[in-house]
N, C-alpha and C positions, 0 to 999 in steps of 0.2 A: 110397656112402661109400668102398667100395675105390678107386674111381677117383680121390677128391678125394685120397686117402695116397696112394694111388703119383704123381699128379701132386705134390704137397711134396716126396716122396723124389727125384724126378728131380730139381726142381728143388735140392733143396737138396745132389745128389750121394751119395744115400747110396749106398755100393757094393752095397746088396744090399736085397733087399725080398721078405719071403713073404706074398702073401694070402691067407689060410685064411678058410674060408667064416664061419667061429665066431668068429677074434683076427688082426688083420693083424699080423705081427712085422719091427721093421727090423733087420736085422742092421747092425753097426757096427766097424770096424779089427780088422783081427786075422783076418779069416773065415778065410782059408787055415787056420787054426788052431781056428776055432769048431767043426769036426766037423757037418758041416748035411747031412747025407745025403738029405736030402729035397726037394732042391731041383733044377732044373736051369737052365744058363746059356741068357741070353736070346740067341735063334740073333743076333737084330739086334743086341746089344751083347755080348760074349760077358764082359765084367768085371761085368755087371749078374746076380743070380740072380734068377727070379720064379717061386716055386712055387705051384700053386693044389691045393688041398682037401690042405693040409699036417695033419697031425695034431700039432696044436701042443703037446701034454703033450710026447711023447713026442717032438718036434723041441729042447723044453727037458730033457729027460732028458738026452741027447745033446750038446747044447751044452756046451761049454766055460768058454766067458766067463761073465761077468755078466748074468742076466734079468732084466729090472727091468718089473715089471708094476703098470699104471697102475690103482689101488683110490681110489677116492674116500675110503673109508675108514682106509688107509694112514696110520701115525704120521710117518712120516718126509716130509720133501717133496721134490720131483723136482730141486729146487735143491739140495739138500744130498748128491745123488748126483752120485757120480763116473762122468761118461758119458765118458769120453777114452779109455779101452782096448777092449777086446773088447767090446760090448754088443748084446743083445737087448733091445730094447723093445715092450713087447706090451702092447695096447690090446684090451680084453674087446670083446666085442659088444653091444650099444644095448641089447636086450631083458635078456639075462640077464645081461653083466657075464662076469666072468672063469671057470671052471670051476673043482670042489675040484680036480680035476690038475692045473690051468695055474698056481692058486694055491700050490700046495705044491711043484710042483718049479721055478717061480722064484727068483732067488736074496732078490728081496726086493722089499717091496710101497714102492709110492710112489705120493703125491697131486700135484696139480696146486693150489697155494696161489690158491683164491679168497677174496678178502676180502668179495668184495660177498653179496646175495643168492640166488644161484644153488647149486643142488644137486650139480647135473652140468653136463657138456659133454656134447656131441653127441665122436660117440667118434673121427671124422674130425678133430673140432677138436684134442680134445686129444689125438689121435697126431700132429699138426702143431706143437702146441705142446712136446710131448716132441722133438719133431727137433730144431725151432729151439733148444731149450736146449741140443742135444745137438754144433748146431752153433757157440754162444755157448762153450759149454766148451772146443772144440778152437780156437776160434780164435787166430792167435800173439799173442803179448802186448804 
């Protein structure tokens, strides 16, 4: 699963990307400013960050911006967020889903609007799907 989000985030340019063994998180505009202490630049791209075995509560303590964390169960949906400024997007893990710390110090929970039958995504999908909105938002008008 890390492998298929960091290949999206490359492709899709995000300036920054942390894989944590537990929630993968994209960082999003603004990092210079995000406060991300836990990361370090990729020696082959030095505008890229890639941190591994990030402690992602306390990477979202820290943050700055916006953490918008993907909950199935979430009232709100990931369309009606505003991903254009500083954002962290953090996608829980397959088995357990998001942690009570990663849930409580995000800034806010968000779904991914399926209409059809399905429960979940597979959590590669929908951190691909949370980019691509993220990249439909910023695009110029």
């Amino acid at each position: 699963m890390l492998q298929l989000i960091a290949i999206v985030a490359l492709a899709l340019a995000a300036p920054a990307t942390l894989l944590a063994q537990t929630s993968p998180i994209f960082r999003w505009a603004g990092d210079a400013e995000g406060g991300a202490p836990y990361v370090e630049a990729d020696p082959a791209d030095p505008s890229r960050v890639v941190g591994f075995d990030v402690d992602v509560a306390e990477f979202l303590a820290a943050y700055r911006g916006t953490a918008v964390a993907l909950a199935g169960e979430a009232k709100r949906s990931l369309y009606d967020v505003d991903l254009v400024g500083p954002v962290a997007i953090v996608v829980g893990s397959e088995g357990a889903g998001l942690s009570a710390a990663v849930r409580e110090r995000a800034t806010m929970l968000a779904r991914i609007p399926m209409p059809g039958r399905a429960e979940s995504l597979n959590a590669a999908v929908a951190g691909s799907l949370a980019l691509f909105e993220a990249v439909r938002q910023r695009k110029p008008a």
